[in-house]
C-alpha positions as CSV (number, residue, x, y, z in Angstrom):
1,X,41.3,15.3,-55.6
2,X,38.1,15.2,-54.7
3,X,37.3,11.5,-54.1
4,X,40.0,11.1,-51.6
5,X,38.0,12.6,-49.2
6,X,35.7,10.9,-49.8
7,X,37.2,7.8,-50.5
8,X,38.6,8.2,-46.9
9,X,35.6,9.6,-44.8
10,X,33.6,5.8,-46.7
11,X,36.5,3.6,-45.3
12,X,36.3,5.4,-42.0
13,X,32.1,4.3,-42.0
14,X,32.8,1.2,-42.9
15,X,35.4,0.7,-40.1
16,X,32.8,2.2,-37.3
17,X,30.1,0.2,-38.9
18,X,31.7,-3.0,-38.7
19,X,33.3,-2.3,-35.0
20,X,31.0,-4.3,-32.5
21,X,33.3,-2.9,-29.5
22,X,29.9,-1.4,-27.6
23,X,27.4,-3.7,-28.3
24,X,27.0,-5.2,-24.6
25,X,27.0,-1.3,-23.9
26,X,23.8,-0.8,-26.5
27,X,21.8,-3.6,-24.9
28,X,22.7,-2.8,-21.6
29,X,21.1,0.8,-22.0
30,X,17.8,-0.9,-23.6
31,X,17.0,-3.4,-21.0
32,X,18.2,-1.8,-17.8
33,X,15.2,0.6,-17.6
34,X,13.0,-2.9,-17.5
35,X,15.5,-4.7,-15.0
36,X,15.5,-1.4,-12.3
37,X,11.8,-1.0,-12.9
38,X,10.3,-4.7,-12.6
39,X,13.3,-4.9,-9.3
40,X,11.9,-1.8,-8.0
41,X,8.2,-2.9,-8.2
42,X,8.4,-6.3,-6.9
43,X,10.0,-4.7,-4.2
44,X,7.3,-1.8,-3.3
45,X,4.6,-4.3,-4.1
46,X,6.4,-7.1,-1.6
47,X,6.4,-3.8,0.9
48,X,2.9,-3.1,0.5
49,X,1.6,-6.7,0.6
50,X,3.4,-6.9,3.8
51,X,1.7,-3.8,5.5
52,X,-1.5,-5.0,4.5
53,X,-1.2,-8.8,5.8
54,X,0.5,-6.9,9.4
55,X,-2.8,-4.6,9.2
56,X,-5.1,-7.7,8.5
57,X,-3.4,-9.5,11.7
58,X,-3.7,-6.8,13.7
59,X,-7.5,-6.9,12.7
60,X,-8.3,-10.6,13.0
61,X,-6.7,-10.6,16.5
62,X,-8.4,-7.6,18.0
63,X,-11.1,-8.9,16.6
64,X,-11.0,-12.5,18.5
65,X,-10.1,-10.7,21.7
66,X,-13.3,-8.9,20.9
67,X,-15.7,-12.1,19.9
68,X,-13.7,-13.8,23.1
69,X,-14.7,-11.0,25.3
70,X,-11.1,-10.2,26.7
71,X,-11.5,-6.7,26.0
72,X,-13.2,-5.0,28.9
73,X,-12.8,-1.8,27.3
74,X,-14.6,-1.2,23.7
75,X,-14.1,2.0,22.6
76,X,-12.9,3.1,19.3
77,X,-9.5,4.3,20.5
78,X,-9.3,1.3,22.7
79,X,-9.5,-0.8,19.7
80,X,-7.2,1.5,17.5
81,X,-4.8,0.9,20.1
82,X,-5.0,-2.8,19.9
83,X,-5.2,-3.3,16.2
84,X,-1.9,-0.6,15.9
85,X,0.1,-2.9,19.0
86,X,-0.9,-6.2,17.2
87,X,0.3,-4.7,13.8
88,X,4.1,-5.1,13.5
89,X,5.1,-3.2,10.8
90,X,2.6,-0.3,10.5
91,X,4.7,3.2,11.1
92,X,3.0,6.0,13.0
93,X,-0.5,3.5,13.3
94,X,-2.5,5.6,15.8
95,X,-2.3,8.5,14.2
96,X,-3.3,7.2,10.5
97,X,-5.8,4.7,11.4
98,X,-9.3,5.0,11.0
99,X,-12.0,2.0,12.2
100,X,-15.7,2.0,11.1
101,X,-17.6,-0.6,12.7
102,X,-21.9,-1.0,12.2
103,X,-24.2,-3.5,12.3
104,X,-24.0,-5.7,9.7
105,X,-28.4,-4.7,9.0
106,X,-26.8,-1.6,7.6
107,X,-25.4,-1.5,4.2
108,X,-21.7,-0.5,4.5
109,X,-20.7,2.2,2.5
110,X,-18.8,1.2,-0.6
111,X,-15.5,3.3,-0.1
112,X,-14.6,3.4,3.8
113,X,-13.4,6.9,5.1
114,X,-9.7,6.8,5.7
115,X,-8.0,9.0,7.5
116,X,-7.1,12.3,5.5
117,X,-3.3,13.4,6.3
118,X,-3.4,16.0,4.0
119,X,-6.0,18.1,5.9
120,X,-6.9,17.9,10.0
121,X,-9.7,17.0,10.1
122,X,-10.6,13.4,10.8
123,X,-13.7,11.9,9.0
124,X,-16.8,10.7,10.5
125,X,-17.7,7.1,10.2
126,X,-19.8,4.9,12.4
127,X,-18.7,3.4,15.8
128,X,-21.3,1.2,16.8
129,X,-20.3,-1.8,19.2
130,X,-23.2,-3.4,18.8
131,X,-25.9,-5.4,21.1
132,X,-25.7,-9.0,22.1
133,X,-26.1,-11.6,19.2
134,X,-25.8,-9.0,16.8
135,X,-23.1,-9.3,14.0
136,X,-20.9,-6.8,13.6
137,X,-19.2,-5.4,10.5
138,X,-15.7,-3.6,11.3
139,X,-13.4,-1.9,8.7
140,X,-9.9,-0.4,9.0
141,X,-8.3,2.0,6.9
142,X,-4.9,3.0,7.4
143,X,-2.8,5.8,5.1
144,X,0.8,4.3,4.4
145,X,3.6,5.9,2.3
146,X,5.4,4.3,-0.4
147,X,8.7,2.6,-0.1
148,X,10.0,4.0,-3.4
149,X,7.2,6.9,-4.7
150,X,9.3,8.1,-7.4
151,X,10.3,4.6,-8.8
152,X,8.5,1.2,-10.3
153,X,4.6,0.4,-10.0
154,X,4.3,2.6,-7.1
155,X,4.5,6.0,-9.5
156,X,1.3,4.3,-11.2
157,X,-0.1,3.3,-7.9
158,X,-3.7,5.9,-7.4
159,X,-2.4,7.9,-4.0
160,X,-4.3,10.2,-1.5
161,X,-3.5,14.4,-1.2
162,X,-0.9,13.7,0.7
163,X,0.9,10.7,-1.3
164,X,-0.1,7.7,1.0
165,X,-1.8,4.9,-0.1
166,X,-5.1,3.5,1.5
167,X,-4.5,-0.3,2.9
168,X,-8.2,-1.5,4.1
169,X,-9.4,-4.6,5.9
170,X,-12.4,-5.7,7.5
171,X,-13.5,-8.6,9.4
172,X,-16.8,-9.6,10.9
173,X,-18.1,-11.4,14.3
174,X,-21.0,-11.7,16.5
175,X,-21.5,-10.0,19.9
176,X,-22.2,-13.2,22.4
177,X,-24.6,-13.1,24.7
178,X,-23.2,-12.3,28.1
């Protein structure tokens, strides 16, 4: 009596052992993790390549309107203005931009002060336009948020207090002689 229970509950294993009904199920639930994460960092990665490049355009053209002389009006917000109109894709660029421009006889700083959203204050760099035939080092720093912070590369991405992540570029030129 006692080994037909048995007898049955080991032909019952067997049969669930041997059924391969939910195998594309299985492997679906192993590699789909992988899929959704690579997909989701190429894409925040492709995002934050893109903001960068717009920032870097933005940059190199103020800049030559600078080195061409075209700007009759110098002054840091000036310029913020101009980098922020000739970056595209850059949201809410005059209030998270930040320019530092020196010199280039001083030594830059080795991190450039960005601008803090987390707190009000805004940090003091160096806004020096220069003299004539002097070079001129300029760096811009601007706080973006990402596309996807909960998901992909971007939850392993090294983020600000208030979650944004620092895009910097810089760009050199020499103040012609008038």
């Amino acid at each position: 009596m006692m080994s037909r229970p048995f007898k049955f509950l080991a032909n019952r294993f067997r049969d669930y052992c041997g059924d391969e009904s939910g195998n594309p199920t299985v492997e679906f639930v192993m590699i789909a993790p992988m899929l959704f994460w690579l997909t989701f960092s190429v894409l925040e990665i492709g995002w934050i390549n893109t903001q960068k490049t717009m920032l870097e355009r933005g940059l190199n053209i103020t800049v030559r309107e600078l080195r061409l002389g075209l700007l009759a009006d110098t002054s840091n917000e000036n310029l913020k203005a101009r980098i922020c109109e000739n970056s595209i894709l850059l949201r809410d660029c005059l209030n998270v931009i930040h320019i530092e421009m020196l010199p280039i006889t001083q030594d830059p700083a080795s991190f450039p002060a960005c601008f803090d959203r987390a707190e009000d204050i805004d940090p003091v760099t160096t806004y020096n336009p220069g003299a004539r035939s002097e070079i001129m080092f300029v760096r811009v720093c601007v706080v973006v948020d990402p596309l996807m912070p909960g998901m992909g590369i971007a939850t392993q991405l090294h983020r600000d207090a208030s979650g944004g992540l620092q895009l910097i570029a810089f760009s050199a030129f020499t103040n012609e002689p008038s």
